[in-house]
N, C-alpha and C positions, 0 to 999 in steps of 0.2 A: 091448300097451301100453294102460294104462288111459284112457282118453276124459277132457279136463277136462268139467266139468257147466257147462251150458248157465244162463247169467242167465234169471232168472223171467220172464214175460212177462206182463203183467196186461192185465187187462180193463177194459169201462169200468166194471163192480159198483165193480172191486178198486180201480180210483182215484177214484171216488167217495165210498168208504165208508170209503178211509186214514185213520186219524189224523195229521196232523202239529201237532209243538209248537211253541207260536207264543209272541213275546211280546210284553203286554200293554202297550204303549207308551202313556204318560201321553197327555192328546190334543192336542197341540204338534207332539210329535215322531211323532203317530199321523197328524198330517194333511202331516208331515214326508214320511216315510217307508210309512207307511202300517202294517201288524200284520203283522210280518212274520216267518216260521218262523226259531225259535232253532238255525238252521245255516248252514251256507254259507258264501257271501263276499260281504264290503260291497269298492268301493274308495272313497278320498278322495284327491282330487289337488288340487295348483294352486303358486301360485308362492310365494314365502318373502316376510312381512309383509303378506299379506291376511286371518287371522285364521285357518288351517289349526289349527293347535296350539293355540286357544283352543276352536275348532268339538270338536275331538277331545276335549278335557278336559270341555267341557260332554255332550258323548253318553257319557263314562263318568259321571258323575256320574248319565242318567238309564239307563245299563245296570243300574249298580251297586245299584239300585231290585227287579230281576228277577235277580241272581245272582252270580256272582263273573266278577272281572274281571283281565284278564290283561295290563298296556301292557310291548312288549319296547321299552325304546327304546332302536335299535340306533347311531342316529346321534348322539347326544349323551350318552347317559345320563342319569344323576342329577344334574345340575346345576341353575344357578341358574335358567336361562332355564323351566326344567321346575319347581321349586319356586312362579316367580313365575305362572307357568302356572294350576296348581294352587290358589294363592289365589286369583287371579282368577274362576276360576270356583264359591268356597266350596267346594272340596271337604273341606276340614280343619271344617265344619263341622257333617258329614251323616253322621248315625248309620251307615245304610247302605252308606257310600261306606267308612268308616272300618272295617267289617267285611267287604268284598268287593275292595275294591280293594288290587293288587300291581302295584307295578314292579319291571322287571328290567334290568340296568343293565347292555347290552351282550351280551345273554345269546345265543349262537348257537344255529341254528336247532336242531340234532341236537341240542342239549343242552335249547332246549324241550321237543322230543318225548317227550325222557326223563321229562319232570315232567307233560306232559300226561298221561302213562298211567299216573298214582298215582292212585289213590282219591280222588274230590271234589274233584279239580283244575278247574279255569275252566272257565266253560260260553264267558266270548267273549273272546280275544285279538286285540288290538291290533297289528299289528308297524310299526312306523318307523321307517327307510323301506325301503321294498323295497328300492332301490338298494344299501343296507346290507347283503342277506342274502348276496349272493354265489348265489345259488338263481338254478336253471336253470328254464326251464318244466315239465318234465318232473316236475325234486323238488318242487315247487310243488303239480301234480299229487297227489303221491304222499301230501305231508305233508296235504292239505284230505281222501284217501281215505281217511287212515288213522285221522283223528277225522271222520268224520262226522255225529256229533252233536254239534260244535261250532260255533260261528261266527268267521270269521277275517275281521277289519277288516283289511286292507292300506292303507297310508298312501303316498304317491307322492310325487315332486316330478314337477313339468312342464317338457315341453318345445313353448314355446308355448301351445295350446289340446288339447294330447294328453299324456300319460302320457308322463317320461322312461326310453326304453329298449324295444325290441321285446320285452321279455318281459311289464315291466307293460303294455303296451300288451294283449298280449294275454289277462293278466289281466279289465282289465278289462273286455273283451267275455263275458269269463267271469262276470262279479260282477252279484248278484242285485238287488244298490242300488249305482248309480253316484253319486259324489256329486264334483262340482265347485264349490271356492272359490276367490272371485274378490269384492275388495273389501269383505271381511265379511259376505257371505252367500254361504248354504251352496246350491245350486242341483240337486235332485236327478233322477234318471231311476231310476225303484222301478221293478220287476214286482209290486209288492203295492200299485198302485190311489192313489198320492198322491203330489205333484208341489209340493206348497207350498213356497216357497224360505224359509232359514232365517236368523234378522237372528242373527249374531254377536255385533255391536257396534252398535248404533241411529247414537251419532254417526258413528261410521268407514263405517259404508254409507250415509248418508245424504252424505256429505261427498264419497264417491269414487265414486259412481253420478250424482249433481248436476255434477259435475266432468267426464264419462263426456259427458255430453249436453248440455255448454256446450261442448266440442271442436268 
């Protein structure tokens, strides 16, 4: 019976001298997020009408900058709430945006995969909401090993101050950028070195963090 072959085991040369692809994030979302390799998994959680959906549309606008972009959105689709989204943040505006940006409108996860592994398919997908996908931790696993040189945003709803659901939950201990919103700003936890919290909306955070500390 043939032996399965052993994973590589590198050295310190060999991790030192890797190349990994990174991208070059405008410097907003550089001191946001920090420069952070074009793979992996981001999460974004938090509760409905703190500014989630506008936070998300404004980071495709500056993905859309570095590459094609991929939003499943699984829980609503293509509607108004999603159109009004989208103005809000100019994206019908931007050259860029206009030529990388796709949505897909309820589109199940297997039948992503299928399109992920066409030729010059999306360097970063979107999926909203996890809740949505019916994926197990395991397929979760499977789909993030089987594009590795992808980056997958997972989008959450909250339960409380944690991730709804023991799977995103433990997603997110998985994810390379944690990002929680709460009152129109974006509040991150990077492994790539930047921790600036992000204003969504100047009045709406200013209004509901003043509010926060007159309680």
């Amino acid at each position: 019976m043939t032996q399965p072959k052993s994973k590589r085991a590198y050295n310190i040369s060999n991790i030192v001298t890797k190349k990994h692809k990174e991208i070059p994030l405008s410097n907003k979302w550089a001191k946001h997020i920090g420069i952070p390799e074009a793979s992996g998994v981001w999460f974004i959680y938090g509760h409905s009408g703190n500014g989630k959906s506008s936070y998300v549309m404004q980071m495709v606008k500056e993905l859309c900058q570095h590459g094609k972009v991929l939003y499943n959105d699984l829980e609503e689709g293509v509607r108004l709430s999603l159109k009004k989204n989208v103005v809000r943040a100019g994206l019908e505006d931007d050259v860029k945006v206009k030529r990388n940006f796709l949505v897909l409108d309820k589109e199940p996860l297997d039948d992503l995969k299928i399109r992920l592994k066409k030729h010059k398919s999306a360097k970063y997908i979107l999926i909203n909401s996890w809740q949505y996908t019916g994926y197990n931790l395991s397929q979760f696993h499977k789909l993030i090993n089987e594009f590795p040189d992808k980056l997958f945003i997972i989008i959450s709803h909250a339960d409380g101050k944690v991730p709804a659901g023991s799977v995103a939950k433990k997603i997110l201990y998985h994810a390379d950028v944690k990002i929680w919103v709460e009152g129109f700003k974006a509040i991150p936890t990077s492994r790539y070195e930047a921790n600036e919290e992000y204003i969504i909306w100047d009045e709406g955070a200013t209004k509901y963090w003043l509010d926060i500390k007159a309680e």
